[in-house]
mmCIF file of the protein (N, C-alpha, C, O) and its ligand, coordinates in Angstrom:
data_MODEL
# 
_entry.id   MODEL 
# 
loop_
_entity.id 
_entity.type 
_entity.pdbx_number_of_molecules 
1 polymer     1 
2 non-polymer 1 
# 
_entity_poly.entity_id                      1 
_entity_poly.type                           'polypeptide(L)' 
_entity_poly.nstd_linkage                   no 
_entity_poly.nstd_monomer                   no 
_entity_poly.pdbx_seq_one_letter_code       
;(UNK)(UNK)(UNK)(UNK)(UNK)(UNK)(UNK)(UNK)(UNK)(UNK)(UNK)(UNK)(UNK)(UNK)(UNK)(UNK)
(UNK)(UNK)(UNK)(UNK)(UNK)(UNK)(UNK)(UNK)(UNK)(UNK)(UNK)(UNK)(UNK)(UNK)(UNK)(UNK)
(UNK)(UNK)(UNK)(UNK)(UNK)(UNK)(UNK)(UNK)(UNK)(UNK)(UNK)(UNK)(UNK)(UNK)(UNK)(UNK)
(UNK)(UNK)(UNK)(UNK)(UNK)(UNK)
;
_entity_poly.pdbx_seq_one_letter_code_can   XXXXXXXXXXXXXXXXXXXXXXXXXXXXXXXXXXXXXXXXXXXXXXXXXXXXXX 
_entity_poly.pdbx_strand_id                 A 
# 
loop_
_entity_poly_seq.entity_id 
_entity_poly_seq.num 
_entity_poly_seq.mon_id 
_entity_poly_seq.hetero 
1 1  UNK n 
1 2  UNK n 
1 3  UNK n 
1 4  UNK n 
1 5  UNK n 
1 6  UNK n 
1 7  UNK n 
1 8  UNK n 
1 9  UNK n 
1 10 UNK n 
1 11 UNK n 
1 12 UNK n 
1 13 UNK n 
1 14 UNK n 
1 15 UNK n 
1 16 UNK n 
1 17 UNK n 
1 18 UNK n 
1 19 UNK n 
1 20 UNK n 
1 21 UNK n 
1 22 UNK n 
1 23 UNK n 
1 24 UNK n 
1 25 UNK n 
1 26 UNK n 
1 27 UNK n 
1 28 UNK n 
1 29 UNK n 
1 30 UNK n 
1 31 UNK n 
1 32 UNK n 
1 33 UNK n 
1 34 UNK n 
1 35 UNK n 
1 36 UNK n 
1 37 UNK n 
1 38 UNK n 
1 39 UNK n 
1 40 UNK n 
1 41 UNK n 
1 42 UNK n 
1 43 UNK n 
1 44 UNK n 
1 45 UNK n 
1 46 UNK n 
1 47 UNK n 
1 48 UNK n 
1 49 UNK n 
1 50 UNK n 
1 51 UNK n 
1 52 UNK n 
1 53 UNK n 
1 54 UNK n 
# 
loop_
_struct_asym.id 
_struct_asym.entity_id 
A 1 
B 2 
# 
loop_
_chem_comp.id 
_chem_comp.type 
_chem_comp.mon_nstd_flag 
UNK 'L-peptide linking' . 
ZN  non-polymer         . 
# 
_pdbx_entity_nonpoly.entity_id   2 
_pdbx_entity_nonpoly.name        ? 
_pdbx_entity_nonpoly.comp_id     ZN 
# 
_pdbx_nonpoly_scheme.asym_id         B 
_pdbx_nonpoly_scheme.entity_id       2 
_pdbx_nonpoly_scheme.mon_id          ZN 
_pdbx_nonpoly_scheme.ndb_seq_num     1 
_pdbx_nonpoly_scheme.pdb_seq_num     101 
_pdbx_nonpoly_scheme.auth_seq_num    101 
_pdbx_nonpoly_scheme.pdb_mon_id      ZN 
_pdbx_nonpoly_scheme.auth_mon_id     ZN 
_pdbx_nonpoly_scheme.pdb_strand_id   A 
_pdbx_nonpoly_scheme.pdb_ins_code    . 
# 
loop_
_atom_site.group_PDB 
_atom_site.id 
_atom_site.type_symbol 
_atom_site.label_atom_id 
_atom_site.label_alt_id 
_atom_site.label_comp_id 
_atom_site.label_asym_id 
_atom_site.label_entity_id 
_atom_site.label_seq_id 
_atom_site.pdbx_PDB_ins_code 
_atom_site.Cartn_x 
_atom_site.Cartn_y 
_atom_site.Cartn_z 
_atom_site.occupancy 
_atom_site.B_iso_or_equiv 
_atom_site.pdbx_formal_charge 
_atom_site.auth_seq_id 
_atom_site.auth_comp_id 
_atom_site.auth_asym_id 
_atom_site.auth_atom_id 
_atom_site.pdbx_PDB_model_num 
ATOM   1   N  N  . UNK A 1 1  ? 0.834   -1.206  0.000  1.00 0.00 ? 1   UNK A N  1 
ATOM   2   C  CA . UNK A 1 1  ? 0.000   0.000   0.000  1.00 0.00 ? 1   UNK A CA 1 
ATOM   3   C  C  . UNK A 1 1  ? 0.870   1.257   0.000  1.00 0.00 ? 1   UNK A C  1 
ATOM   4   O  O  . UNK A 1 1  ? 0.225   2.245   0.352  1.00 0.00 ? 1   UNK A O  1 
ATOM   5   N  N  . UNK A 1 2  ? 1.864   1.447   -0.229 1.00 0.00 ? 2   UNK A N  1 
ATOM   6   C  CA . UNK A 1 2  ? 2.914   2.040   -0.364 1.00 0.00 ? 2   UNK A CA 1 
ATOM   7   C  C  . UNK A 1 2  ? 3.104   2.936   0.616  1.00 0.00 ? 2   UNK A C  1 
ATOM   8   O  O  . UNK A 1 2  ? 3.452   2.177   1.521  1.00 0.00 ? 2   UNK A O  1 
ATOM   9   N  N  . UNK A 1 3  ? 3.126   4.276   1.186  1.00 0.00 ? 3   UNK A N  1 
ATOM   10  C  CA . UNK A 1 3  ? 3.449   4.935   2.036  1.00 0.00 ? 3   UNK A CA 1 
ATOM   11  C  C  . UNK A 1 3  ? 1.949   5.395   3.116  1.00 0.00 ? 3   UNK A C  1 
ATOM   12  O  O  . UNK A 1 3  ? 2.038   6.229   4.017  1.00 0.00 ? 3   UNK A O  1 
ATOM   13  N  N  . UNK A 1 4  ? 0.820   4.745   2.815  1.00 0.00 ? 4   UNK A N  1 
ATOM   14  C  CA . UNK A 1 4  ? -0.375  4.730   3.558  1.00 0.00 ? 4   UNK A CA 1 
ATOM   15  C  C  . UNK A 1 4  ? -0.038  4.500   5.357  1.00 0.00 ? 4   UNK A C  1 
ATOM   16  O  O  . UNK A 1 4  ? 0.433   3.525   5.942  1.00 0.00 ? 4   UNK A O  1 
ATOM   17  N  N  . UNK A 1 5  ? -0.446  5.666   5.814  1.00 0.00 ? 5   UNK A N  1 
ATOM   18  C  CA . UNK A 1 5  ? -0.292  5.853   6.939  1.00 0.00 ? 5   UNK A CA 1 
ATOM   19  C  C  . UNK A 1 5  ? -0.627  4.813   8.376  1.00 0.00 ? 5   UNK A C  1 
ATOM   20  O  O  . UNK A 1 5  ? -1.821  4.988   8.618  1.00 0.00 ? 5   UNK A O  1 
ATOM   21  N  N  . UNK A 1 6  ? -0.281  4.231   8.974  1.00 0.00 ? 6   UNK A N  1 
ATOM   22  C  CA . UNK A 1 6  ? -0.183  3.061   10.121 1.00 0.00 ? 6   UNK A CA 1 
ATOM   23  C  C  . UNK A 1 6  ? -0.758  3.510   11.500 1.00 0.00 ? 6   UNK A C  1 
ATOM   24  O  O  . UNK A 1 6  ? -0.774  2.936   12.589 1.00 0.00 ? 6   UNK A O  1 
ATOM   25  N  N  . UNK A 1 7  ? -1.265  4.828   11.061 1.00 0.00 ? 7   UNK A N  1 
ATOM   26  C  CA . UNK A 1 7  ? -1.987  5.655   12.987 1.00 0.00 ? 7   UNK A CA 1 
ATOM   27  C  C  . UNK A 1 7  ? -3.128  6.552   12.052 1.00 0.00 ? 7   UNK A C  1 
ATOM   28  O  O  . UNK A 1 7  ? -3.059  7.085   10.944 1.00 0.00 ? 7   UNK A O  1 
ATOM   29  N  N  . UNK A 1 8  ? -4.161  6.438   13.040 1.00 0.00 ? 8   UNK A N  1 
ATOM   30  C  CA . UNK A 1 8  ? -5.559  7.017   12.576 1.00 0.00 ? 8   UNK A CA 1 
ATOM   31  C  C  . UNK A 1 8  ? -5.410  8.450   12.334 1.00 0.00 ? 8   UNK A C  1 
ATOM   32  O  O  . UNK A 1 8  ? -5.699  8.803   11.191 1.00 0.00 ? 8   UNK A O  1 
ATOM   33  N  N  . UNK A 1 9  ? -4.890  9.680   13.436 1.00 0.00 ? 9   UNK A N  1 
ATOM   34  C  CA . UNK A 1 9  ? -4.506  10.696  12.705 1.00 0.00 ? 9   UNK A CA 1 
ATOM   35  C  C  . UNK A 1 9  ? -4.386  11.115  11.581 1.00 0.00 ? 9   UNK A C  1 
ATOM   36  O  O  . UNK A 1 9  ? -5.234  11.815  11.028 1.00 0.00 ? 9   UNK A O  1 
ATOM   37  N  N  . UNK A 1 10 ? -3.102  10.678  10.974 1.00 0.00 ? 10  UNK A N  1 
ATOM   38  C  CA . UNK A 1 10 ? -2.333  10.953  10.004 1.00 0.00 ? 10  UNK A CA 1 
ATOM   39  C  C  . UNK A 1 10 ? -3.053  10.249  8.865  1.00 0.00 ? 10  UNK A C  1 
ATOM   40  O  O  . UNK A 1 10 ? -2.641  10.723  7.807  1.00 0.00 ? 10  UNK A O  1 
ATOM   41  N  N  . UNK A 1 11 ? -4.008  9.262   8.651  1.00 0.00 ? 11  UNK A N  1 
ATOM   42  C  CA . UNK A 1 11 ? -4.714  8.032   8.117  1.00 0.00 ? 11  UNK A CA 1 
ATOM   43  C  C  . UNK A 1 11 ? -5.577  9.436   7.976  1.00 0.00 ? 11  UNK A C  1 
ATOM   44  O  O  . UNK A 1 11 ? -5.252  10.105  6.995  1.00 0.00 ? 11  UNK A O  1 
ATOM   45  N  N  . UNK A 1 12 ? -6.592  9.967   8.777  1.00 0.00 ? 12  UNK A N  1 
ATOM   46  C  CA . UNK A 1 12 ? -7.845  10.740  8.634  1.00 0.00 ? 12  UNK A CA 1 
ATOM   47  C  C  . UNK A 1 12 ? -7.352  12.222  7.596  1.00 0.00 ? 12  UNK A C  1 
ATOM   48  O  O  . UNK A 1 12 ? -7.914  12.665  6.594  1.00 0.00 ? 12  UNK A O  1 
ATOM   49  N  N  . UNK A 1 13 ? -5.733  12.862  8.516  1.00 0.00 ? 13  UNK A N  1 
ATOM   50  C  CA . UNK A 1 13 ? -5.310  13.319  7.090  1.00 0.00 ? 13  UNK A CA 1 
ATOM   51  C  C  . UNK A 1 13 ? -5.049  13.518  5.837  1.00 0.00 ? 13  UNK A C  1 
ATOM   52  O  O  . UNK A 1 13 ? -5.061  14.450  5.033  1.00 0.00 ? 13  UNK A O  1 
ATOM   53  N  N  . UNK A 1 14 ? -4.788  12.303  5.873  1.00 0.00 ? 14  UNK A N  1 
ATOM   54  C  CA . UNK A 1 14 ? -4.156  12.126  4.101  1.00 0.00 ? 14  UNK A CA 1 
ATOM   55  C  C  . UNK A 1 14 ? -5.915  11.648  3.524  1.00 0.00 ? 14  UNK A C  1 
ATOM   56  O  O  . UNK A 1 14 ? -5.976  11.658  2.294  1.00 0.00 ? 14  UNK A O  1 
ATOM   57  N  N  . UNK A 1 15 ? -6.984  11.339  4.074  1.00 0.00 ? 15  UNK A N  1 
ATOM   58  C  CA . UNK A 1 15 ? -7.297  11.001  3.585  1.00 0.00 ? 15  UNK A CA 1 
ATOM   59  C  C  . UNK A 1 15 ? -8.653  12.131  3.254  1.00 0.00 ? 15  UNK A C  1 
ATOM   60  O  O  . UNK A 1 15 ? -9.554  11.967  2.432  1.00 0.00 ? 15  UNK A O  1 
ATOM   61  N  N  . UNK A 1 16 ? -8.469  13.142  4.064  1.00 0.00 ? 16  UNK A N  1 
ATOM   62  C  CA . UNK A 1 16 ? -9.239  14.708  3.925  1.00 0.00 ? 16  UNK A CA 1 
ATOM   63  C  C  . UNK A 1 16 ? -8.543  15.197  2.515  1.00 0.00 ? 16  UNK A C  1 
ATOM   64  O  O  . UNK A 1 16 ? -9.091  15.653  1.512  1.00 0.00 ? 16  UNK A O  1 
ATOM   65  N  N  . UNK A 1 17 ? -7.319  14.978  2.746  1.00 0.00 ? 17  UNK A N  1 
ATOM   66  C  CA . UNK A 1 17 ? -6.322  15.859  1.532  1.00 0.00 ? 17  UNK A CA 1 
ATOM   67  C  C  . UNK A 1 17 ? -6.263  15.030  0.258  1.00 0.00 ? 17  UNK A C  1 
ATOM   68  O  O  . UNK A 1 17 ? -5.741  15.421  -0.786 1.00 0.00 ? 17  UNK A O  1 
ATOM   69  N  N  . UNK A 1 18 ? -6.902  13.733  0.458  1.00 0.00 ? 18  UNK A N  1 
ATOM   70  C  CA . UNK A 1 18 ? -6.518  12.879  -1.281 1.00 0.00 ? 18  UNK A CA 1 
ATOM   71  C  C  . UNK A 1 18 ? -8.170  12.807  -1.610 1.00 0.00 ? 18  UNK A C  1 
ATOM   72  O  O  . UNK A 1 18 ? -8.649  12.664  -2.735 1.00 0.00 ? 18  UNK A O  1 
ATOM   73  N  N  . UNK A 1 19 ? -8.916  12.940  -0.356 1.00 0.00 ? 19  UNK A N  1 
ATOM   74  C  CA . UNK A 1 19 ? -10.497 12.767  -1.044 1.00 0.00 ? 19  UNK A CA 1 
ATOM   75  C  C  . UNK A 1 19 ? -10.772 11.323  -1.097 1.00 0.00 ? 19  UNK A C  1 
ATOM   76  O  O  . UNK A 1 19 ? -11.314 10.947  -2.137 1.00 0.00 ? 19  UNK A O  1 
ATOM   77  N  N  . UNK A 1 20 ? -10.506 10.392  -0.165 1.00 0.00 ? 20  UNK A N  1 
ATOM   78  C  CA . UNK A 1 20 ? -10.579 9.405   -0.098 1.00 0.00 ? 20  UNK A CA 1 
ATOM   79  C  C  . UNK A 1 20 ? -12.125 8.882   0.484  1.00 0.00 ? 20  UNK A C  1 
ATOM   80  O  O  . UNK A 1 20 ? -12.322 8.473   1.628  1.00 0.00 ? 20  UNK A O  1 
ATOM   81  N  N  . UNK A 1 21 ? -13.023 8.986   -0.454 1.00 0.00 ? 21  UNK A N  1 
ATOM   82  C  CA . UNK A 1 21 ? -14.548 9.022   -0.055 1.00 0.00 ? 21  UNK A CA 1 
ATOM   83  C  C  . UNK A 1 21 ? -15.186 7.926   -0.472 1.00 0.00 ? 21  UNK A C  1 
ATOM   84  O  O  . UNK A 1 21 ? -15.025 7.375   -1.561 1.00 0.00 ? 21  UNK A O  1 
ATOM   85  N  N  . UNK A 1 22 ? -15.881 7.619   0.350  1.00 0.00 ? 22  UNK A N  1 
ATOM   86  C  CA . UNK A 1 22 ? -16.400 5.862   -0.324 1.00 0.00 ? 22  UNK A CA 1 
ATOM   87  C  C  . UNK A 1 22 ? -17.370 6.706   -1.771 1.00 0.00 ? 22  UNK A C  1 
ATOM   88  O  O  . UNK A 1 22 ? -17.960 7.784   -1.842 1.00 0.00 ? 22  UNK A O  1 
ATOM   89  N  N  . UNK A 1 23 ? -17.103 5.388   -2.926 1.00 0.00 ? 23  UNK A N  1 
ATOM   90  C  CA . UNK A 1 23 ? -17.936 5.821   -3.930 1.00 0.00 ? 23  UNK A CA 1 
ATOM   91  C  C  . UNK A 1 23 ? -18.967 5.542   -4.214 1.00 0.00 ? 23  UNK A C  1 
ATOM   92  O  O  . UNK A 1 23 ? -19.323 5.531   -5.392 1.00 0.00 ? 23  UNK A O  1 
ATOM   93  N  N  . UNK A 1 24 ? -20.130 5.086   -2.749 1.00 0.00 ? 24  UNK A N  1 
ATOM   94  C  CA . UNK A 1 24 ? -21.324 4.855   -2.532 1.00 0.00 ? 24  UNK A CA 1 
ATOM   95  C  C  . UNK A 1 24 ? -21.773 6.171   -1.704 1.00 0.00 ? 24  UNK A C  1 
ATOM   96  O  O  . UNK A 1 24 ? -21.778 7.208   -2.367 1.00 0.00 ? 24  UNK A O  1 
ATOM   97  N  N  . UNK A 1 25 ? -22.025 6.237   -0.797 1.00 0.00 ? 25  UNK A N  1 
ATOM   98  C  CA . UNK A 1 25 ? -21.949 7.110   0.133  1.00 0.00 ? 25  UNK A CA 1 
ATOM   99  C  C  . UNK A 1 25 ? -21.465 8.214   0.886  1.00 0.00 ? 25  UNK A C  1 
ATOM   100 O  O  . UNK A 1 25 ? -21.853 8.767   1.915  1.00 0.00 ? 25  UNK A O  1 
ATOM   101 N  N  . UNK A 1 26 ? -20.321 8.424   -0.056 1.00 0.00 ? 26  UNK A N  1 
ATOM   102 C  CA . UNK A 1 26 ? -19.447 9.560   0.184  1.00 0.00 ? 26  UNK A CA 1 
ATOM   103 C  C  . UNK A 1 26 ? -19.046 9.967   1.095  1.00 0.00 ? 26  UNK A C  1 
ATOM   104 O  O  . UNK A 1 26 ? -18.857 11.182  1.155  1.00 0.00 ? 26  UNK A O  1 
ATOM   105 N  N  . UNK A 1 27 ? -18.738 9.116   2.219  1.00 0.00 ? 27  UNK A N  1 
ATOM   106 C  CA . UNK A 1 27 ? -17.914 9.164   3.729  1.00 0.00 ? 27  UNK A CA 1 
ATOM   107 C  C  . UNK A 1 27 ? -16.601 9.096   3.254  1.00 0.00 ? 27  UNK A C  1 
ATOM   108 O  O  . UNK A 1 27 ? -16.144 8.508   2.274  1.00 0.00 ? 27  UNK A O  1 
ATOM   109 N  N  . UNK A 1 28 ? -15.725 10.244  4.656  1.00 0.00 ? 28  UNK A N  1 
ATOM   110 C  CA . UNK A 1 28 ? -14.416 9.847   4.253  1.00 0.00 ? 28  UNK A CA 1 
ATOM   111 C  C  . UNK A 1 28 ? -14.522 8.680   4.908  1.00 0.00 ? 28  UNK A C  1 
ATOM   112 O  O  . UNK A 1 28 ? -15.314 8.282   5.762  1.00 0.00 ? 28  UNK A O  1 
ATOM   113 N  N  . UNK A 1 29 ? -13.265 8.021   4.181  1.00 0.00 ? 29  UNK A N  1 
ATOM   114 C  CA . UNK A 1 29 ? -13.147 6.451   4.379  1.00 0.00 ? 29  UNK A CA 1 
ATOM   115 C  C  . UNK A 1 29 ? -12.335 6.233   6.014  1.00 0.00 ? 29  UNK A C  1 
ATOM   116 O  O  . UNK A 1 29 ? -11.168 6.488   6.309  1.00 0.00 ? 29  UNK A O  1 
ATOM   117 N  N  . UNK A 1 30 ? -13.337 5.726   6.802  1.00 0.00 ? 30  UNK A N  1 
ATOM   118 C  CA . UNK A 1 30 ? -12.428 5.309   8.164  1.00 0.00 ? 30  UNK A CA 1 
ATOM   119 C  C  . UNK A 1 30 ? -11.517 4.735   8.163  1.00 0.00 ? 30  UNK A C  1 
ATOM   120 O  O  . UNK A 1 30 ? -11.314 3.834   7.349  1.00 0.00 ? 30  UNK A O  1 
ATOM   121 N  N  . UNK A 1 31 ? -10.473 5.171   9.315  1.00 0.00 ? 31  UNK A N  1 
ATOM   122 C  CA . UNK A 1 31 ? -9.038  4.207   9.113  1.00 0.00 ? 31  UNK A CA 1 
ATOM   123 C  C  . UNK A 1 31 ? -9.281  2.335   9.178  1.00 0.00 ? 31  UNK A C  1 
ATOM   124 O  O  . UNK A 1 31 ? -8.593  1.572   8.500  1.00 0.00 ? 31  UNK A O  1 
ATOM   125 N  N  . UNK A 1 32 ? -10.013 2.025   9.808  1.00 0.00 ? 32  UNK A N  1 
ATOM   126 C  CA . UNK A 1 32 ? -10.127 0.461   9.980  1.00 0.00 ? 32  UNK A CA 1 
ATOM   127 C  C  . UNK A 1 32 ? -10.609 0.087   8.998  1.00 0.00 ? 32  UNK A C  1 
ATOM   128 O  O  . UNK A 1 32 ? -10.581 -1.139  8.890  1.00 0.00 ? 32  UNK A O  1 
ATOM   129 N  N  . UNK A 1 33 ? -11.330 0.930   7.711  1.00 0.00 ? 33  UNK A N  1 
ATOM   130 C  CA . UNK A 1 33 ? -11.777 0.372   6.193  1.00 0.00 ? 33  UNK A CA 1 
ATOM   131 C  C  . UNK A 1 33 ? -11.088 0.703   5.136  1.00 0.00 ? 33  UNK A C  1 
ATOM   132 O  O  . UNK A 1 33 ? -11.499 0.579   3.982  1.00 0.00 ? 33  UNK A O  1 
ATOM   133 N  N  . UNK A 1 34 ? -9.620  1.298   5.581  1.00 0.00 ? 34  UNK A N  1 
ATOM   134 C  CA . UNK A 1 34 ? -8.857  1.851   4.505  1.00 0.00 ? 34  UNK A CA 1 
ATOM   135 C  C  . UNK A 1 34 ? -8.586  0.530   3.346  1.00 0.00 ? 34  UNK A C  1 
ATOM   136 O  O  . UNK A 1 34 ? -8.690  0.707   2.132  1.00 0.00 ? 34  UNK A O  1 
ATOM   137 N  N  . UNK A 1 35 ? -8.414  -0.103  3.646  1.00 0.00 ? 35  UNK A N  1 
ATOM   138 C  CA . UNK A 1 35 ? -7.896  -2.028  3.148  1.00 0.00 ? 35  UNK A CA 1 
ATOM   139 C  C  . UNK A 1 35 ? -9.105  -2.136  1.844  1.00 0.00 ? 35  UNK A C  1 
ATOM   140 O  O  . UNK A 1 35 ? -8.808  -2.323  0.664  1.00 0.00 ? 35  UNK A O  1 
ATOM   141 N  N  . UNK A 1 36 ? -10.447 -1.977  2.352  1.00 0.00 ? 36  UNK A N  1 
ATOM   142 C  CA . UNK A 1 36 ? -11.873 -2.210  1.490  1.00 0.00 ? 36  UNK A CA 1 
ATOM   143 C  C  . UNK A 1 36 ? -11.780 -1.262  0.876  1.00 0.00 ? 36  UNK A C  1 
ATOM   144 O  O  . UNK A 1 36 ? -12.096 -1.538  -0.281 1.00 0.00 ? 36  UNK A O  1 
ATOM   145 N  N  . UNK A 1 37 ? -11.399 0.217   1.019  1.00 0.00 ? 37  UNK A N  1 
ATOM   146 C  CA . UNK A 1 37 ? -11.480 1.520   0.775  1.00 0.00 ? 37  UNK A CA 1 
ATOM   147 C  C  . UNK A 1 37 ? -10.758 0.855   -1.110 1.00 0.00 ? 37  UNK A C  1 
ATOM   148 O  O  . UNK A 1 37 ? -11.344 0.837   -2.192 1.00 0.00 ? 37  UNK A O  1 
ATOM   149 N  N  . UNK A 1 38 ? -9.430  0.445   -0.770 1.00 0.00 ? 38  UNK A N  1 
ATOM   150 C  CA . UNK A 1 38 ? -8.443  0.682   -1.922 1.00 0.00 ? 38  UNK A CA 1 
ATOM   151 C  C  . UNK A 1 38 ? -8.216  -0.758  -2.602 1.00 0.00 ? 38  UNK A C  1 
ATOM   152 O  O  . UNK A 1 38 ? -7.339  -0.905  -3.453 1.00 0.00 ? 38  UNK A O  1 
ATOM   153 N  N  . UNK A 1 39 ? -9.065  -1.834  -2.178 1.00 0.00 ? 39  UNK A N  1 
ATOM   154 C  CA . UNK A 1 39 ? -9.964  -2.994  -2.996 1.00 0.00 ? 39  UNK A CA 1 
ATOM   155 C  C  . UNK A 1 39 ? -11.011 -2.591  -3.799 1.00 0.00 ? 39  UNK A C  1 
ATOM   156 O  O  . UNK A 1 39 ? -11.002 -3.070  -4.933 1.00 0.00 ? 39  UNK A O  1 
ATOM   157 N  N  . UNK A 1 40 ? -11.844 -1.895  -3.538 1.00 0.00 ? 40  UNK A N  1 
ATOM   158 C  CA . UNK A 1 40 ? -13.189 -1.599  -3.949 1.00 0.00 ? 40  UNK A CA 1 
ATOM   159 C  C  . UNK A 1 40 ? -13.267 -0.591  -4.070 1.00 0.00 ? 40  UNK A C  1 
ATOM   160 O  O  . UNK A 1 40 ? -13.200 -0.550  -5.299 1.00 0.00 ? 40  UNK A O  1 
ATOM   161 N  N  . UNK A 1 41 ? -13.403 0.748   -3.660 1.00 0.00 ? 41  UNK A N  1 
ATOM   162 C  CA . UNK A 1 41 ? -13.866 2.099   -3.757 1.00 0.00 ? 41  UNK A CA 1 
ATOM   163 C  C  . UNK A 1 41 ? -14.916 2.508   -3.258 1.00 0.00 ? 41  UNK A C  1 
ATOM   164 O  O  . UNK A 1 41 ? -15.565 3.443   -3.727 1.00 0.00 ? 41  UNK A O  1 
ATOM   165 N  N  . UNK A 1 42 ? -15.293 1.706   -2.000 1.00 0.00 ? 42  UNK A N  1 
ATOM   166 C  CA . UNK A 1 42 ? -16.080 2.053   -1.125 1.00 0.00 ? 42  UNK A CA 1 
ATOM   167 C  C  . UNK A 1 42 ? -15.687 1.610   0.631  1.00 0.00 ? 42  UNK A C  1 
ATOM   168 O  O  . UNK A 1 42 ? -14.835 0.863   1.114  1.00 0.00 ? 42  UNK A O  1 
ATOM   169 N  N  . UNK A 1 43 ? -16.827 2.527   1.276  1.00 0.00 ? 43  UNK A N  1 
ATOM   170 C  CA . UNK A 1 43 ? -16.523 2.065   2.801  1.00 0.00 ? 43  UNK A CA 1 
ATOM   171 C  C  . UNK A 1 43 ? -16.800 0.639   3.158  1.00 0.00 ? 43  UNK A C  1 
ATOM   172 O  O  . UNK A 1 43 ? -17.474 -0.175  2.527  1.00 0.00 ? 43  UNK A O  1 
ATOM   173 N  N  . UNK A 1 44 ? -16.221 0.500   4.172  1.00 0.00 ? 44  UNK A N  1 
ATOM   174 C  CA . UNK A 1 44 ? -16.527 -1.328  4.592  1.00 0.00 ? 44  UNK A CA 1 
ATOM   175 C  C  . UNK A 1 44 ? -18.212 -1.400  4.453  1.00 0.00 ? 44  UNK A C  1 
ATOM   176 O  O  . UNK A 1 44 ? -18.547 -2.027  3.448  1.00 0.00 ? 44  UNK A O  1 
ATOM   177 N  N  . UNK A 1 45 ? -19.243 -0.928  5.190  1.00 0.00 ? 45  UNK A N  1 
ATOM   178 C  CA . UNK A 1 45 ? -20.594 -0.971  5.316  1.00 0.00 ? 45  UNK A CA 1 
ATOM   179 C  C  . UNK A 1 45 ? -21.516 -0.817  3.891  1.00 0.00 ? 45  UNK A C  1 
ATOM   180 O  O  . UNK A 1 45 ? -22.665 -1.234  3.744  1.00 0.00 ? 45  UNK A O  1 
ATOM   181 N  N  . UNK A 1 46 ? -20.721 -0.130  2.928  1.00 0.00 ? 46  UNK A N  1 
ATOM   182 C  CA . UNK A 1 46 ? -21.091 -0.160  1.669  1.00 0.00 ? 46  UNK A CA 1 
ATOM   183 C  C  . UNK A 1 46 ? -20.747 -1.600  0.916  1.00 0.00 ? 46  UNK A C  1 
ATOM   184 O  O  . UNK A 1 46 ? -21.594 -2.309  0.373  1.00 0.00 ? 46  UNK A O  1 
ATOM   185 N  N  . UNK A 1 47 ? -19.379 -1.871  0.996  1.00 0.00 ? 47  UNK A N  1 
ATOM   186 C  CA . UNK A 1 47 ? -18.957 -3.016  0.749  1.00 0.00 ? 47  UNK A CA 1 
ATOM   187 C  C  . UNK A 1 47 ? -19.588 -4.048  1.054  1.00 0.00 ? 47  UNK A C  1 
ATOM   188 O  O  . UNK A 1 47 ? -19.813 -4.799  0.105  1.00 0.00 ? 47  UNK A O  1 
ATOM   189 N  N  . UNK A 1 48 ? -20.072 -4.459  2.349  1.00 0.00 ? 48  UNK A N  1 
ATOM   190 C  CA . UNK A 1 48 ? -20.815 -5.519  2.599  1.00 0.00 ? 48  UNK A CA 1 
ATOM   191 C  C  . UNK A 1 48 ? -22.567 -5.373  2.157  1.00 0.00 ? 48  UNK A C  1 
ATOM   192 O  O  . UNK A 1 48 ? -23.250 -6.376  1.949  1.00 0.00 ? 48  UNK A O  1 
ATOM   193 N  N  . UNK A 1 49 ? -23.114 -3.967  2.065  1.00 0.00 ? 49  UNK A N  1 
ATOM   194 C  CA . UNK A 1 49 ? -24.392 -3.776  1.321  1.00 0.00 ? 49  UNK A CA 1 
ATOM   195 C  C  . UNK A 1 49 ? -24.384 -5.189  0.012  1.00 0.00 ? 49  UNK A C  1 
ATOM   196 O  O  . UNK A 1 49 ? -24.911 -6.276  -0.228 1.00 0.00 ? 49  UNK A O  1 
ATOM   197 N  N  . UNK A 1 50 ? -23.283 -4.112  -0.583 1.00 0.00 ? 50  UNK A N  1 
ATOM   198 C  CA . UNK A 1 50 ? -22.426 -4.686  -2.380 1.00 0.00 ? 50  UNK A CA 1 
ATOM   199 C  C  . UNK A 1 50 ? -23.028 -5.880  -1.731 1.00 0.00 ? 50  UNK A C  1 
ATOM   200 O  O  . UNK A 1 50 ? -24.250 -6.012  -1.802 1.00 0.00 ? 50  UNK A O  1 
ATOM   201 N  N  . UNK A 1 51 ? -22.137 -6.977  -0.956 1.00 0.00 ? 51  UNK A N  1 
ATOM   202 C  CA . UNK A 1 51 ? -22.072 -8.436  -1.072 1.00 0.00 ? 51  UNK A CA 1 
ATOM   203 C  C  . UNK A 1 51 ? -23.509 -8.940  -0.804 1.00 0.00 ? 51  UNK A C  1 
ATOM   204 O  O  . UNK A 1 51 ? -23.769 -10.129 -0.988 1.00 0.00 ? 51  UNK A O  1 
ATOM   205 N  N  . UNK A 1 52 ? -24.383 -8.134  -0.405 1.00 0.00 ? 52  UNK A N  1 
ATOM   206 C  CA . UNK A 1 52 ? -25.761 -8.953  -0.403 1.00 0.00 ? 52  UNK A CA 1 
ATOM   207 C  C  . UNK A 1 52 ? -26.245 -8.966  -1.371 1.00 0.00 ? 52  UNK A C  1 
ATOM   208 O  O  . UNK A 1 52 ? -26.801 -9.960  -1.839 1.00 0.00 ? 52  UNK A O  1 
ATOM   209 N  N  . UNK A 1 53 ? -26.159 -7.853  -1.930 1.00 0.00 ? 53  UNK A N  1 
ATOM   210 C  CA . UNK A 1 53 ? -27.195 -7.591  -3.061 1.00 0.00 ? 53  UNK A CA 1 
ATOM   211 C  C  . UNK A 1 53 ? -26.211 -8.888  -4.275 1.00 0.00 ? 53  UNK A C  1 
ATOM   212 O  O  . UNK A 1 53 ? -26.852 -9.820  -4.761 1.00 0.00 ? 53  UNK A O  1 
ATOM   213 N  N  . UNK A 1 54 ? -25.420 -8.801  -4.439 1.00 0.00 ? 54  UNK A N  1 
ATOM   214 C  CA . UNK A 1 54 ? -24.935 -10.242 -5.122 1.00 0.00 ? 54  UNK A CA 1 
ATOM   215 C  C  . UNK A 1 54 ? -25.471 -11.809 -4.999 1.00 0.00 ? 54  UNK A C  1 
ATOM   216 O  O  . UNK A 1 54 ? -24.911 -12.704 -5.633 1.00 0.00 ? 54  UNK A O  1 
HETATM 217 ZN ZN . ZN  B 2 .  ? -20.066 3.916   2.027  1.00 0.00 2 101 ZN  A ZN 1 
# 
């Protein structure tokens, strides 16, 4: 994940400043869903919506 930040702070920063917004719901993306965030392009809770409706 290349230089992606390892502490929620700095995680909530970079991710105000890159626009890191789920592309369902348009939350910035929480640090504990960053992983789903940059698999998919959405928040974890969107993500698992996704898997039902499948
Ligand atoms: Zn979402």
């Amino acid at each position: 994940m290349g230089d992606v930040p390892d502490n929620e702070k700095a995680w909530d920063k970079l991710a105000r400043a890159e626009n890191y917004k789920c592309g369902q719901c348009g939350q910035i993306i929480p640090f504990g869903e960053r992983q789903i965030y940059f698999d998919r392009g959405v928040c974890g809770l969107c993500a698992h919506h996704l898997d039902k409706k499948d």
